[in-house]
C-alpha positions as CSV (number, residue, x, y, z in Angstrom):
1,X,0.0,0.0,0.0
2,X,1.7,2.9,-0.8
3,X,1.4,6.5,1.2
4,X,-1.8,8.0,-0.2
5,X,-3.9,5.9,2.3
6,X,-3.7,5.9,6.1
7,X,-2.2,1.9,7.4
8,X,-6.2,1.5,9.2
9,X,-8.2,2.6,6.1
10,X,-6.1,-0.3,4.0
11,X,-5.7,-3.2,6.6
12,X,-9.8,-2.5,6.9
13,X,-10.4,-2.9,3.3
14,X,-7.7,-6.0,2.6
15,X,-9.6,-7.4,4.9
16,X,-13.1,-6.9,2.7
17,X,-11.5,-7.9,-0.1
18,X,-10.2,-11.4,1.4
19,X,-13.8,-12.0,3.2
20,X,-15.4,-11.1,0.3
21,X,-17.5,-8.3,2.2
22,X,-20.2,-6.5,1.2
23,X,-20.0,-2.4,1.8
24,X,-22.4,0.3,1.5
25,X,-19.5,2.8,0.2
26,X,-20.6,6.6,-0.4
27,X,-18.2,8.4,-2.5
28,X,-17.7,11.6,-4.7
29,X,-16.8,10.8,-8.2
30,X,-13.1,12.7,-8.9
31,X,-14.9,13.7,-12.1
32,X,-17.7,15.7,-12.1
33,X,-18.3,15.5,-7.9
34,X,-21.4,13.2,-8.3
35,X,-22.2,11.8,-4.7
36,X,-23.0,7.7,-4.7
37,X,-23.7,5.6,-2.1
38,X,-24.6,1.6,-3.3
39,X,-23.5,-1.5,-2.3
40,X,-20.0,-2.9,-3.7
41,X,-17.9,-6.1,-3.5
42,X,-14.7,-4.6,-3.1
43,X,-11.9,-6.7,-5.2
44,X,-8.4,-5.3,-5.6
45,X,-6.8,-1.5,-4.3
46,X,-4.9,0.0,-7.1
47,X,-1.8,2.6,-6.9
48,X,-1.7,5.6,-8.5
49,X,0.9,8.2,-9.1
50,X,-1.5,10.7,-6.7
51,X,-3.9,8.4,-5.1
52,X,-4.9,4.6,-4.2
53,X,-8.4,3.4,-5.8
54,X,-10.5,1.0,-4.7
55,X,-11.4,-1.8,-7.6
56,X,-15.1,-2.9,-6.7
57,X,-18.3,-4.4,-8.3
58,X,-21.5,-2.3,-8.1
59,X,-23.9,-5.6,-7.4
60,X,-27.1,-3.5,-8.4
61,X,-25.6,-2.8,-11.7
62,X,-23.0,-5.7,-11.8
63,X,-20.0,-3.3,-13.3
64,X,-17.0,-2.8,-11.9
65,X,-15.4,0.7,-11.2
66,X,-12.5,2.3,-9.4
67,X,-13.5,4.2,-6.5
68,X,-10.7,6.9,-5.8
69,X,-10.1,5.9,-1.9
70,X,-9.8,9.3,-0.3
71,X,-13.2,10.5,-1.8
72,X,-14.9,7.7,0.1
73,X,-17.0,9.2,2.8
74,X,-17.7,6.9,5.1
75,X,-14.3,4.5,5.8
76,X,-13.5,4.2,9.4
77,X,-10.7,6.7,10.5
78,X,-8.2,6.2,13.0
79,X,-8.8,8.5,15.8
80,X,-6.8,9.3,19.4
């Protein structure tokens, strides 16, 4: 996993994509700021040059997509 994403936020969804878990994700599309919030089978995190992306299948509309990961709303955080 490379820097872009906190060591919590990638151990959590490793661990989705091993268990094969179903998330409710809600994210902002990098493109034009559209807001989604569906279910997704998450299968693979991808590094970019500026971000990590989160390679998932949208089971209402079985595609796949690449959610950037930072523009996912509601990851848990680590907090202190």
């Amino acid at each position: 996993m490379s820097a872009h994403t906190p060591r919590p936020i990638a151990e959590r969804l490793e661990i989705a994509i091993l268990t094969s878990e179903q998330m409710r994700l809600h994210w902002i599309d990098e493109k034009d700021q559209t807001h989604y919030m569906t279910v997704v089978l998450p299968l693979a995190v991808e590094e970019a040059k500026d971000a990590d992306y989160l390679r998932c299948r949208v089971l209402e509309d079985d595609v796949e997509i690449l959610v950037r990961i930072d523009l996912i709303q509601n990851l848990p955080t680590p907090t202190k």
